[in-house]
C-alpha positions in Angstrom: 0.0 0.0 0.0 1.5 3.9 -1.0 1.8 6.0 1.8 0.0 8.6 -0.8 -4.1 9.4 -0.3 -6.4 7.9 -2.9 -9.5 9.3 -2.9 -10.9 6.7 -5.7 -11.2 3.0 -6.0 -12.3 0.4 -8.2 -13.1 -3.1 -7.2 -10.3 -4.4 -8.7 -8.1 -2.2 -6.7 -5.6 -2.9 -4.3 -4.4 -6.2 -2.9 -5.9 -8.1 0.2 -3.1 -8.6 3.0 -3.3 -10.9 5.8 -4.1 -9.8 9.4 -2.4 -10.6 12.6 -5.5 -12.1 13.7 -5.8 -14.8 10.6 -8.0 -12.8 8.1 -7.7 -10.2 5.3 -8.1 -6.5 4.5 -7.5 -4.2 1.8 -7.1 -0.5 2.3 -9.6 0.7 -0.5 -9.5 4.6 0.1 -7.9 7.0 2.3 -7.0 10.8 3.5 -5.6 11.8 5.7 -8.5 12.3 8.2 -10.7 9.2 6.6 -10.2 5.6 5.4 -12.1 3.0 4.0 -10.9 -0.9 4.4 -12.4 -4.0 3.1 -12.3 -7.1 5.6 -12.9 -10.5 4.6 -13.4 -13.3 6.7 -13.7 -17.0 6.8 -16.5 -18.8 8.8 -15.4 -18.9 12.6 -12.6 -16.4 11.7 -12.4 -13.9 14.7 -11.4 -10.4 14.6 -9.4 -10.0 18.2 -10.9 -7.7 21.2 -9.1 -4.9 21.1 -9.3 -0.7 20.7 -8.0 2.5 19.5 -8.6 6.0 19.1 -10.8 6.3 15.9 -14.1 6.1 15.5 -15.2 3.6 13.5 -18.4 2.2 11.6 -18.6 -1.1 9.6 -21.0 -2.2 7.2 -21.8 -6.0 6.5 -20.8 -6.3 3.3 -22.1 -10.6 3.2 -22.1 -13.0 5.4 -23.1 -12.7 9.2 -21.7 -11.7 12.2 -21.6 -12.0 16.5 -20.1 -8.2 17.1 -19.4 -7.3 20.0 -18.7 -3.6 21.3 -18.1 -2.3 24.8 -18.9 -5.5 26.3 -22.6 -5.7 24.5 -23.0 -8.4 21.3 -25.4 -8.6 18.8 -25.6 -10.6 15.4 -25.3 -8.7 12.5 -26.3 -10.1 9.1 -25.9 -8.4 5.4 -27.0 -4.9 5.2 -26.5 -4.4 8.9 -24.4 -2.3 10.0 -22.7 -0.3 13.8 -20.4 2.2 15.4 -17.0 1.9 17.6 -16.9 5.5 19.6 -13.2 6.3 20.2 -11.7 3.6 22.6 -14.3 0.9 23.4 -13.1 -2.2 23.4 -14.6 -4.5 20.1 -14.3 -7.5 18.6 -15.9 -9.5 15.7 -16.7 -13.2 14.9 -17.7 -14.5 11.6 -21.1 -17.2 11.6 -20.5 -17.2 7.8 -17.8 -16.3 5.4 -18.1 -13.0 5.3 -17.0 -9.5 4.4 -17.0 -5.8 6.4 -16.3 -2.9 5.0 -15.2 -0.3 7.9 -14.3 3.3 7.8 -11.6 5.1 10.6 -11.6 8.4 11.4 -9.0 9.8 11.4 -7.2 7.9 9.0 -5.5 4.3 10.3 -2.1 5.6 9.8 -0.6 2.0 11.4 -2.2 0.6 8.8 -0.1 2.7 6.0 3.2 2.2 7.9 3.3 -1.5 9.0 2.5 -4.1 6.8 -0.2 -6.6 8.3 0.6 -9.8 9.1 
């Protein structure tokens, strides 16, 4: 991924890295102060507790999901969608193969400077 914004995409853009946490993302767009990145998961694939300072809100792309944010859960299923305020602690499960497309505000910059994996 360029350390330079792209403020447009096409499907067939970018490249899908793996996570630390066993799954895969693509940055698809960026500035500095927003981001837009494409998840994909297995069925059963987990996306870790954990937190950080930007807000966050992820779509369900396909698939379905247990989603859990600031110790509530919910399943989530295509179409559906929810919100991470700034430094709750959040995590993700896949009940399906499935795909979310989350956005960061500001911008993921650990995301640009350290490859996953």
């Amino acid at each position: 991924m360029t350390a330079k914004p792209d403020i447009f995409a096409r499907a067939g853009d970018g490249t899908f890295e793996p996570t630390p946490d066993g799954n895969e993302r693509r940055i698809v767009c960026w500035t500095p102060e927003l981001m837009m990145v494409e998840f994909r998961f297995e069925a059963g694939g987990v996306g870790w507790l954990h937190e950080h300072p930007h807000v966050q809100s992820s779509y369900v792309a396909e698939g379905a999901f247990e989603v859990t944010v600031d110790g509530r859960t919910e399943t989530l299923r295509a179409g559906d969608c929810f919100i991470v305020p700034s430094g709750l602690r959040h995590g993700v499960k896949a009940l399906e193969k499935g795909r979310l497309v989350d956005t960061f505000t500001p911008s993921r910059q650990d995301f640009l400077s350290h490859p996953p994996g």
